[in-house]
C-alpha positions as CSV (number, residue, x, y, z in Angstrom):
1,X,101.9,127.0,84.3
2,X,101.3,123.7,82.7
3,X,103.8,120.6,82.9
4,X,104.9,118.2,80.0
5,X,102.0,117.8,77.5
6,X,99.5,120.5,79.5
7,X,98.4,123.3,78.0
8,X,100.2,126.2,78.3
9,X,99.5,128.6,81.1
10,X,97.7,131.4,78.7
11,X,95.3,128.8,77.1
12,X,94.9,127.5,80.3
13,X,93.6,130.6,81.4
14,X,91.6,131.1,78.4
15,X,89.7,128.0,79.1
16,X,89.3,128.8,82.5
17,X,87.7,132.0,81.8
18,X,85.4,130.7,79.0
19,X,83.9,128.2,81.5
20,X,82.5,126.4,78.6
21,X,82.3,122.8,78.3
22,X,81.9,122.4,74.8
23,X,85.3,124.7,74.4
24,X,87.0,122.0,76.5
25,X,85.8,119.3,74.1
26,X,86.9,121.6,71.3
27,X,90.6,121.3,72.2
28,X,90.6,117.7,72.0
29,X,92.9,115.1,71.9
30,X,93.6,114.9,75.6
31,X,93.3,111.3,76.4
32,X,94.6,110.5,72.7
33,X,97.6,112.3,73.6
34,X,98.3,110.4,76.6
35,X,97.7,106.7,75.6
36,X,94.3,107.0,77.7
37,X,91.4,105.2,76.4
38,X,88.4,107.7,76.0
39,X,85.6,106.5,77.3
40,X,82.3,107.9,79.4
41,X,82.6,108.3,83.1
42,X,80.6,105.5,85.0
43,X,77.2,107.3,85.4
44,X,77.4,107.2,81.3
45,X,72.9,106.9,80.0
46,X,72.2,105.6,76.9
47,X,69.9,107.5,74.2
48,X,70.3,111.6,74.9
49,X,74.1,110.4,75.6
50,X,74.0,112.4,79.1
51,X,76.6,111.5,81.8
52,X,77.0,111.7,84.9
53,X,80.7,112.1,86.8
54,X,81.7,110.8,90.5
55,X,84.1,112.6,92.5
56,X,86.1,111.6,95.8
57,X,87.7,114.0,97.7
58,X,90.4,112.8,100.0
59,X,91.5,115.4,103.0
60,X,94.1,114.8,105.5
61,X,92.4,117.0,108.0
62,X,88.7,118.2,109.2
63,X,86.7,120.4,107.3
64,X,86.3,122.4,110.4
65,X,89.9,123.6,110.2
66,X,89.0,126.3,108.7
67,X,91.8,126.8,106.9
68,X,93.1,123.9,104.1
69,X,90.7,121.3,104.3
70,X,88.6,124.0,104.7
71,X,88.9,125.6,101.7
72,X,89.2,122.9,99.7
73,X,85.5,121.9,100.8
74,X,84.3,125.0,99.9
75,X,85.5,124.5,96.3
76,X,84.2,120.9,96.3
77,X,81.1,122.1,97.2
78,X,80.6,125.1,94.6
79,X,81.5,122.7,91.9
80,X,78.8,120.7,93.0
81,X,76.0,123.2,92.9
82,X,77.2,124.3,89.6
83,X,77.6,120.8,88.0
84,X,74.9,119.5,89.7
85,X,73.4,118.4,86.9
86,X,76.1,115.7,86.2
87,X,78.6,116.1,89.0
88,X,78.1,114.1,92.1
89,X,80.8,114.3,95.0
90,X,82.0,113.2,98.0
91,X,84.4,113.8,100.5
92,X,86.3,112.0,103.4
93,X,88.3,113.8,106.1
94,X,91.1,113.2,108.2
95,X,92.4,110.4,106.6
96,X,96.2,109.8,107.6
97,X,98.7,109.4,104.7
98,X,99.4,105.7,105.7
99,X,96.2,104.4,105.4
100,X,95.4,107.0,102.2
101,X,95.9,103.8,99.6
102,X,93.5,101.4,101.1
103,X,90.9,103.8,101.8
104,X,91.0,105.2,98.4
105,X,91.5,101.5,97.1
106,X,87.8,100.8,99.1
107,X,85.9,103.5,97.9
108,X,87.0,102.8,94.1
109,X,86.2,98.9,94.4
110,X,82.5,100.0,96.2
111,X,81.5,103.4,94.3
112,X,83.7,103.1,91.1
113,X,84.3,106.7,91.2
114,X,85.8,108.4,88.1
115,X,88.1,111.2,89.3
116,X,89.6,110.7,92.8
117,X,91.2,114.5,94.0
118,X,94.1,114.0,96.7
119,X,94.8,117.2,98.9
120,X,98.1,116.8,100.6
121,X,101.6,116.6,99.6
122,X,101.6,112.8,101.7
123,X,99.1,111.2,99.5
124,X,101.7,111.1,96.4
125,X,103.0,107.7,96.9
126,X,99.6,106.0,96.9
127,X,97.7,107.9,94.5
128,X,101.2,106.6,92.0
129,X,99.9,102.9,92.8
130,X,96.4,103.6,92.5
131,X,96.9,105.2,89.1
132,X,98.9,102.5,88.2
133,X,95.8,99.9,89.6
134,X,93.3,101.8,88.3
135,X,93.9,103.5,84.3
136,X,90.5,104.0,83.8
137,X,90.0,106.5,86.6
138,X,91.3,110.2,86.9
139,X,93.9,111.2,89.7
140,X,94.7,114.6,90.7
141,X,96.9,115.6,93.5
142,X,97.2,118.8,94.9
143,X,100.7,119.9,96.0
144,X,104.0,118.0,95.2
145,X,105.9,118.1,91.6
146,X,104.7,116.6,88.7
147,X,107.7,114.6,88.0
148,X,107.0,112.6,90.8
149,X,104.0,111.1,88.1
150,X,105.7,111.5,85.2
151,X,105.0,107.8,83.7
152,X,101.5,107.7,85.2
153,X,99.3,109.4,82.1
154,X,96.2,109.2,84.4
155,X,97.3,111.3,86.9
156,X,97.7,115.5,87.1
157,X,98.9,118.2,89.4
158,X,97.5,121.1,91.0
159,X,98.3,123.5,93.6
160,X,97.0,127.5,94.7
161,X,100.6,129.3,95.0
162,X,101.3,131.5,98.0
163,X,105.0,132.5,97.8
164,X,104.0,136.0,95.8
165,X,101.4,136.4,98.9
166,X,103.5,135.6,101.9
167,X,105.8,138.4,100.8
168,X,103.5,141.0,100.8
169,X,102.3,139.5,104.1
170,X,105.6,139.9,105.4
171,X,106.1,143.7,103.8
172,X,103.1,144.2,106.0
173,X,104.5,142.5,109.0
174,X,108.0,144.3,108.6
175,X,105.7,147.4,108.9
176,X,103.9,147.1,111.7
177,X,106.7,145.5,114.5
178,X,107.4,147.2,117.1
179,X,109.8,145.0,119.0
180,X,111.7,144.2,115.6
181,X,111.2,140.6,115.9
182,X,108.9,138.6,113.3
183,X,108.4,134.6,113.8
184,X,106.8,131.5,111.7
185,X,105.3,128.5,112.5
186,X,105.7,125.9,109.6
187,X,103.9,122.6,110.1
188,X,106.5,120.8,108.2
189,X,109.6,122.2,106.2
190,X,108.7,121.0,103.0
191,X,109.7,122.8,99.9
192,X,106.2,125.0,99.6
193,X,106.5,125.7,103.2
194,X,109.8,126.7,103.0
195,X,109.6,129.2,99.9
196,X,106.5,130.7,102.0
197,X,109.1,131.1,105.1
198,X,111.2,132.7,102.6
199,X,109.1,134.8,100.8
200,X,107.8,135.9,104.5
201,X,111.1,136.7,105.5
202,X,112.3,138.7,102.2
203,X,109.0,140.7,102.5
204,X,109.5,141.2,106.2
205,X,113.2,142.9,105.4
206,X,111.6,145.0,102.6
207,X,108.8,146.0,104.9
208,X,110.7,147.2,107.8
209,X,113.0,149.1,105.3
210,X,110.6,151.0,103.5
211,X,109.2,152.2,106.9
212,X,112.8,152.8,108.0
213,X,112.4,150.4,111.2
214,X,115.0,148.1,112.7
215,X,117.7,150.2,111.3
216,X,116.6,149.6,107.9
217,X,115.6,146.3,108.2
218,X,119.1,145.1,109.3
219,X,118.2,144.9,113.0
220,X,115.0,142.7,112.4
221,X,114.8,139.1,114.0
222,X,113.3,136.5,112.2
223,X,112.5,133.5,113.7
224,X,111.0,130.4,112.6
225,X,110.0,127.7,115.2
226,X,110.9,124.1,114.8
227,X,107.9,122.3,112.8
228,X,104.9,120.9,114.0
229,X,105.4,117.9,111.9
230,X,101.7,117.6,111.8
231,X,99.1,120.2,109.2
232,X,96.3,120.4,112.1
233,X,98.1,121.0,115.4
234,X,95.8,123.9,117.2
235,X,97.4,122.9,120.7
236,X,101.1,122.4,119.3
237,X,100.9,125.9,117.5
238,X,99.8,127.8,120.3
239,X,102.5,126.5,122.1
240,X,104.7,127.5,119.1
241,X,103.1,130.6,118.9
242,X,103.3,131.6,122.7
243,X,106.5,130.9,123.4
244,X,107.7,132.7,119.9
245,X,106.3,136.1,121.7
246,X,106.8,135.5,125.3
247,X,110.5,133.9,124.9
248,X,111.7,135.8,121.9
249,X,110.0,139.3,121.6
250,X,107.8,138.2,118.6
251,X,105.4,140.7,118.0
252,X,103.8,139.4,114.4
253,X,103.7,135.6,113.7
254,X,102.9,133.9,110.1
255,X,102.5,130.1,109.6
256,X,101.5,127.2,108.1
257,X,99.1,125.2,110.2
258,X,95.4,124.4,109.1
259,X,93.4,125.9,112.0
260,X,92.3,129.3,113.6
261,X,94.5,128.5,116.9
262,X,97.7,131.3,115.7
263,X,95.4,134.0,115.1
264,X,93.4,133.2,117.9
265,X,96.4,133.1,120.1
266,X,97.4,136.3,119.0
267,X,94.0,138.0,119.6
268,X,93.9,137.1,123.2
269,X,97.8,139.1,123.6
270,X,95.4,142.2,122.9
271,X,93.2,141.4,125.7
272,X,96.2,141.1,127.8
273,X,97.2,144.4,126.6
274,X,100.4,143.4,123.9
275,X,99.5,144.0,120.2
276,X,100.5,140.6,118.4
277,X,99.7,140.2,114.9
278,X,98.9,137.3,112.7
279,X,97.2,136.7,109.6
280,X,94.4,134.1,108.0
281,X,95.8,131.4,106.2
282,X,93.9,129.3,103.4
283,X,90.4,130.8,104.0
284,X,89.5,134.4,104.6
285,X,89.3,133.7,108.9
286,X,88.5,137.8,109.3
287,X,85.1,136.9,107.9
288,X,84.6,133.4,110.1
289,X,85.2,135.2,113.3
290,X,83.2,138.1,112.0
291,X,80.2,136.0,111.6
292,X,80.9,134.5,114.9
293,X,80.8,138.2,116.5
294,X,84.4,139.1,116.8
295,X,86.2,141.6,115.2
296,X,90.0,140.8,115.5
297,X,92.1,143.7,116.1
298,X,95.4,141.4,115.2
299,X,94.3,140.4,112.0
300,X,96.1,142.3,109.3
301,X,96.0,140.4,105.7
302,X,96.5,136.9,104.7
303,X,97.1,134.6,101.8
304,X,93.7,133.0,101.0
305,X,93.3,130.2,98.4
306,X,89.5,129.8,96.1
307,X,90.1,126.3,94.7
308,X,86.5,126.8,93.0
309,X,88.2,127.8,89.5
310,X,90.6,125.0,89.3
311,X,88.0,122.2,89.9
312,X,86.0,123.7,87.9
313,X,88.6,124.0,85.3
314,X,89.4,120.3,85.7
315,X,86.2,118.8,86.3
316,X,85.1,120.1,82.8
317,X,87.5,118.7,81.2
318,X,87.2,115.2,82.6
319,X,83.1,115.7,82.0
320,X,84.2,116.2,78.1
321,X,86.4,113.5,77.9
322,X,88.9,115.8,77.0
323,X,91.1,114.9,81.0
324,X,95.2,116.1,80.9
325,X,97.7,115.3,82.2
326,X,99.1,118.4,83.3
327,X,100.4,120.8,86.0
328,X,98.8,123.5,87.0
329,X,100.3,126.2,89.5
330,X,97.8,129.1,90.2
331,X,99.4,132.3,91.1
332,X,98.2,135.9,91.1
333,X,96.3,136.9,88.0
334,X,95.4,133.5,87.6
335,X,91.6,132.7,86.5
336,X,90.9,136.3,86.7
337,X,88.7,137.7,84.1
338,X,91.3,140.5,83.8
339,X,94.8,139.8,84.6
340,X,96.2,143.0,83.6
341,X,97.9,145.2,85.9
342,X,95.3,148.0,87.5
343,X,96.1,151.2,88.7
344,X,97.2,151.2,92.5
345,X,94.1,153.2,93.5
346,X,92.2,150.3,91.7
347,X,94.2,147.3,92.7
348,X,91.8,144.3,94.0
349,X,94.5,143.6,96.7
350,X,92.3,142.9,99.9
351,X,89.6,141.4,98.0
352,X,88.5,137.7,96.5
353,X,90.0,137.4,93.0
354,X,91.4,134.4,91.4
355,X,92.2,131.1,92.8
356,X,95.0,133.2,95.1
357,X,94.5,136.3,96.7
358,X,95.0,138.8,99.9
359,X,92.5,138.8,102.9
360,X,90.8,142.1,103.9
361,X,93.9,144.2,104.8
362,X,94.3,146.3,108.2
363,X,94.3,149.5,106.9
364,X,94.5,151.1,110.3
365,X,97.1,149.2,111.8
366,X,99.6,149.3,108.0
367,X,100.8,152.2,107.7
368,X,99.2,153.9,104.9
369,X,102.9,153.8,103.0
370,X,103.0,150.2,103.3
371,X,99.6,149.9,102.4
372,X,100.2,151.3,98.7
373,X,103.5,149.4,98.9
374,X,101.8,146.2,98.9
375,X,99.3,147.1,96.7
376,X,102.1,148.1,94.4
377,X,103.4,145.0,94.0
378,X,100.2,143.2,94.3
379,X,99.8,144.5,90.4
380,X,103.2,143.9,89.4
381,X,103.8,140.3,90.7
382,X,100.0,139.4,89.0
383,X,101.9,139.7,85.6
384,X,105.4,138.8,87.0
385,X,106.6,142.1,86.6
386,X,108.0,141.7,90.3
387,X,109.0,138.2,91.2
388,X,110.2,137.8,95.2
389,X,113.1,135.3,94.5
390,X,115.1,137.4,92.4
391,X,118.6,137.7,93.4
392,X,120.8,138.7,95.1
393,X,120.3,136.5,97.8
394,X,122.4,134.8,100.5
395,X,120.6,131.8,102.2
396,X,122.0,128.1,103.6
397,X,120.9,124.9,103.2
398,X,118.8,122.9,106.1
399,X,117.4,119.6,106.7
400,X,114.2,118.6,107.9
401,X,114.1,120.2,111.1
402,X,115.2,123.2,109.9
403,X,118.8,122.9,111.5
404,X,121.6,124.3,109.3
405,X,123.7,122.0,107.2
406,X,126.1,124.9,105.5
407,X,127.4,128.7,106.5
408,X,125.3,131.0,104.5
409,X,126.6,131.4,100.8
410,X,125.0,132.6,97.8
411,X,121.8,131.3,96.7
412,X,120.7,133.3,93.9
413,X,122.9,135.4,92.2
414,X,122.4,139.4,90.8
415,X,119.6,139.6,88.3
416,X,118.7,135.9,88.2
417,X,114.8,135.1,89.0
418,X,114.5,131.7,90.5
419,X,111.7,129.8,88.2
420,X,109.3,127.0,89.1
421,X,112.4,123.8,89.5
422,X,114.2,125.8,91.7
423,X,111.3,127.2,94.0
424,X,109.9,123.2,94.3
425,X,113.0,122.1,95.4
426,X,113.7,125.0,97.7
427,X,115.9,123.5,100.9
428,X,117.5,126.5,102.4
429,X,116.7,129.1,104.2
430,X,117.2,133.1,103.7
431,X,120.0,134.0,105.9
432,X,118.8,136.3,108.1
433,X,116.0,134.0,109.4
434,X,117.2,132.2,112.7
435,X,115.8,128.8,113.4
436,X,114.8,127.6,116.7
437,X,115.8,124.0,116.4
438,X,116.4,123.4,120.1
């Protein structure tokens, strides 16, 4: 998906695939097109014309998360070893949103970087005064909506989509229950957390349906905690977490929160002797505690982001002075080689492809019909085939706490699919999910 003046999402793909710098400097016209002045990043030799390109990383949490800040390391540091010819990065963590500007601000006066990549939705209002500070120099933020840097030609937009994800997550959660009561743990309620609730929470229904649980899915609970109002909380999401199974029945628990502390929480219910599943989030976590010696027995899928292609994609560009402004929104299919519907017995579902996909799934705790199921729609929603946000559906609107401002009404009527304004913007919440707001 590209914003105003990107390229559209097929030749996006296209270039993506090709991997080819000299392709990216074949499209041309990318700075001209802005009002940008085309000129060599810093490191810029003289004679064979080679260049070099710095590249600052902002993260708002530790890279030992594991999960967002983790991931987006891991794509720092592939581009790295693959441009390490001319790329040279770095990376600071933890850095809070109000100090974000004059850390940033710092580095650019001392190390005159070229490209400065901002990865969280905070960092939006002062990467929009840096860009305005700084025209030379190329800023990309990672979640939030484009619009927000609509005059500022220096600055892009970039995010790994999990909506499609979370609802097969929640098929597989609506299958396994056994108590008929599903919960979430959102760090904060913003928009992208709260189409992920959703999407959870329509999967959920669909899940424990297809199985014929919770008479049809109309008996099943679904609860969502109040937020953490913090993206790295392991002690605050335990609690969450805990107190979702031992005060409400919970028996599977999704969330948003950038560590291993949920899934961990859930493993030691199995030790107790209560199955509790939960899922990885952001990086493949089956595989972390894997290496580590443990083989989780709660563990049954997850939505796992590979920002590698997308830096990649963009880093390129910026190398061959060809930078965009532009939005992109990676969702299945996306930067695959192939993005063609397979066969279900050949679906990739389970396995890395793409800047999005599903971790290993639980084959022996999904029932084998639910397995296929999500499969199913694993290949359809890749070309958009099946869309989750299609309506009907009932939901009401909430503020930031989650607490209900309005009695469920109609949100999305018959037929209509909900497209990428209406799924940024998203401020309600499905009406059969029940928040605890206290």
């Amino acid at each position: 998906m590209a914003g105003e003046g990107g390229v559209s999402r097929r030749e996006f793909l296209k270039i993506a695939a090709a991997g080819a710098i000299g392709l990216a400097i074949g499209l041309g016209g990318g700075y001209a097109a802005w009002g940008l002045k085309p000129q060599a990043p810093s490191g810029a030799a003289g004679g064979a014309g080679r260049r070099r390109v710095k590249a600052l990383w902002i993260y708002i949490g530790p890279i030992g998360d594991y999960g967002w800040t983790r991931a987006h390391d891991d794509g720092r540091r592939h581009v790295q070893e693959k441009f390490s010819s001319w790329l040279q990065t770095k990376y600071l963590e933890k850095v809070p949103v109000e100090q974000a500007y004059n850390v940033i601000k710092n580095q650019l006066e001392v190390n005159h970087y070229d490209a400065v990549f901002a990865t969280s939705w905070g960092y939006m209002e002062p990467v929009k005064r840096l860009a305005r500070e700084y025209p030379n120099v190329f800023f990309y933020h990672c979640s939030g909506p484009w619009e927000y840097f609509r005059d500022e030609p220096n600055v892009a937009t970039y995010f790994a989509e999990f909506y499609q994800l979370y609802y097969l997550c929640g098929i597989a959660a609506g299958a396994v229950t056994e108590t008929c009561s599903v919960g979430y743990v959102p760090a904060f309620l913003t928009p992208e957390v709260v189409r992920h609730i959703n999407a959870f929470a329509l999967g959920s229904i669909h899940g424990a349906k297809l199985m014929g649980k919770c008479r049809d899915g109309e008996g099943l609970k679904i609860y969502v905690t109040k937020p953490l109002n913090a993206w790295f909380a392991p002690t605050a999401a335990r609690n969450s977490a805990r107190m979702l199974v031992d005060s409400y029945n919970v028996d599977v628990i999704a969330y948003t929160e950038d560590s291993t502390s949920i899934l961990e929480t859930a493993e030691s219910y199995w030790d107790e002797g209560k199955k509790v599943y939960s899922f990885s989030h952001y990086s493949n976590m089956y595989e972390y505690f894997l290496k580590k010696g443990k083989k989780l027995r709660c563990h049954l899928t997850g939505q796992v982001a590979d920002w590698t292609p997308i830096y990649a994609y963009l880093l390129e560009r910026l190398y061959a002075g060809d930078a965009h402004k532009e939005d992109i929104w990676a969702r299945l299919g996306d930067f695959t080689p192939i993005r063609w519907r397979r066969p279900v017995s050949e679906s990739r579902a389970g396995k890395p492809e793409g800047a999005v996909y599903l971790a290993p799934i639980n084959t022996k705790a999904i029932p084998p019909k639910a397995v296929y199921e999500i499969k199913r729609l694993y290949e359809d929603m890749r070309e958009l085939l099946f869309e989750p946000f299609t309506g009907p559906i009932r939901g009401y609107q909430i503020d930031s706490q989650g607490r209900p401002q309005e009695k469920p009404r109609l949100k999305v009527p018959a037929g209509v699919r909900l497209g990428r304004n209406e799924l940024w913007r998203m401020n309600w919440f499905y009406e059969k999910i029940t928040p605890l707001t206290g």
